[in-house]
C-alpha positions as CSV (number, residue, x, y, z in Angstrom):
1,X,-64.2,33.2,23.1
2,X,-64.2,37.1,22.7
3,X,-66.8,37.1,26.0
4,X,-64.1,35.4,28.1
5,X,-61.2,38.1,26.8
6,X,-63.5,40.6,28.1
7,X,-65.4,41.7,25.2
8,X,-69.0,42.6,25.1
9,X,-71.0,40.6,21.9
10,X,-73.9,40.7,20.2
11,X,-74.1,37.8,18.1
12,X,-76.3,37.0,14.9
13,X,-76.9,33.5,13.5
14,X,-77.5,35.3,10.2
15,X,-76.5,38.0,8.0
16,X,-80.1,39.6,7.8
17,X,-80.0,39.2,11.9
18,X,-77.3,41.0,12.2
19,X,-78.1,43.6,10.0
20,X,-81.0,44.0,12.5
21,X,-79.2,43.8,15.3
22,X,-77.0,46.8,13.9
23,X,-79.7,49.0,13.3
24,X,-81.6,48.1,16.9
25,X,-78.1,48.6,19.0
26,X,-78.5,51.9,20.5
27,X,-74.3,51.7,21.8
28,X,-71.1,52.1,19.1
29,X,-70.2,49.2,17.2
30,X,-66.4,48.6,17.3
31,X,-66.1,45.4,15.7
32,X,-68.1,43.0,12.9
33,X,-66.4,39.5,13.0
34,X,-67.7,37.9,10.1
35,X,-67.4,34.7,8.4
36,X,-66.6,34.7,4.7
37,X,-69.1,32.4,3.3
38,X,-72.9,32.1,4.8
39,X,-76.1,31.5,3.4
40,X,-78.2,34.9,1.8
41,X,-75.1,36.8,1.7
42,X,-71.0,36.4,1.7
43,X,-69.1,38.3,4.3
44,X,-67.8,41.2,2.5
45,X,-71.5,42.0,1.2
46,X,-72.4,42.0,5.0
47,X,-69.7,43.8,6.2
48,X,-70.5,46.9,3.4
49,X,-73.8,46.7,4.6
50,X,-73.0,46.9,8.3
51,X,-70.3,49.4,7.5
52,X,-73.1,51.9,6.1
53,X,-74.6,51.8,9.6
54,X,-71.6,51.7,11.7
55,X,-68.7,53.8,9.1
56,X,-66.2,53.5,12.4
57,X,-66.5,49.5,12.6
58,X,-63.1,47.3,12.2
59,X,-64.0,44.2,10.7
60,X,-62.3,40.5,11.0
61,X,-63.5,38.3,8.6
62,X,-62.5,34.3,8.9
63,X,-63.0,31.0,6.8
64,X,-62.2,27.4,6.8
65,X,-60.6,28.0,3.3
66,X,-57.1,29.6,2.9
67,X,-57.1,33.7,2.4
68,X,-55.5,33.1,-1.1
69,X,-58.0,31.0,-2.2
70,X,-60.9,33.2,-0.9
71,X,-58.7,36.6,-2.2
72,X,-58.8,34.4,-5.9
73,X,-62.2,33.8,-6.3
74,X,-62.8,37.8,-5.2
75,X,-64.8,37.8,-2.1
76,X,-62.3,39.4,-0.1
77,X,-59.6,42.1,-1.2
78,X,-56.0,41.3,-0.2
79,X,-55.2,43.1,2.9
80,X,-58.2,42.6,4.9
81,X,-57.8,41.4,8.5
82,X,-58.7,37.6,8.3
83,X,-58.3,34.6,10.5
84,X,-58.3,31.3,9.1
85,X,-60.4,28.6,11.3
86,X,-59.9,26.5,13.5
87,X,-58.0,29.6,15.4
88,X,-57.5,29.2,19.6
89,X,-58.6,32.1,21.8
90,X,-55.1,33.4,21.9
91,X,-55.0,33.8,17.7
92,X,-58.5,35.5,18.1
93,X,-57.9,38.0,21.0
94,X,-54.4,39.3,18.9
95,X,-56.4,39.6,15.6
96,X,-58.8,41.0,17.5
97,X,-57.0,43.7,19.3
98,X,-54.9,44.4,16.3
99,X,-57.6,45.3,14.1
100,X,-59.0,47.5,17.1
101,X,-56.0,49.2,17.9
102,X,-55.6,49.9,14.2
103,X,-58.7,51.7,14.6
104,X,-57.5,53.8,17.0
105,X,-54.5,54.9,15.5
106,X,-56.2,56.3,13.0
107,X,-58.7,57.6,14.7
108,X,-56.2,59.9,16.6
């Protein structure tokens, strides 16, 4: 979905793969789009990890299961850019740009 809006990916199938894939990418890392709940680690423990490499990256994290019900159990803080699945390309390229635009203003 994010290759067809025009965005350049590197993609994992794992948390420990793209933990490698961080540290082997020679370019800047804009964005980590992360699911909430995977096997070895959940998505907030990957995206602190990842965020030590890469201190610039925004980060979208997304589950099947409601934001409130992921903020209650405390793997995600409330105010954190999150997409609940199924989303169309259309929810994914606003959350996506949103988050990255964010970035920017505050780079500035």
């Amino acid at each position: 979905m994010l290759e067809t809006t025009g965005y350049h990916v590197l993609a994992a199938l794992t948390p420990k793969e793209a933990l490698a894939l961080a540290d082997l990418h020679a370019g800047r890392i804009d964005l980590l789009m992360t699911d909430v709940i995977m096997p070895e680690m959940n998505g907030r423990e990957l995206s602190e990890k990842v965020a030590a490499r890469c201190p610039d990256i925004g980060i979208v994290y997304m589950s099947g299961y409601t934001a409130n019900l992921i903020a209650h159990r405390g793997v995600l803080e409330e105010g954190v850019s999150f997409i609940q699945k199924p989303f169309s390309r259309k929810e994914l390229a606003v959350k996506v740009r949103s988050v990255l635009d964010g970035k920017a203003a505050v780079a500035r």
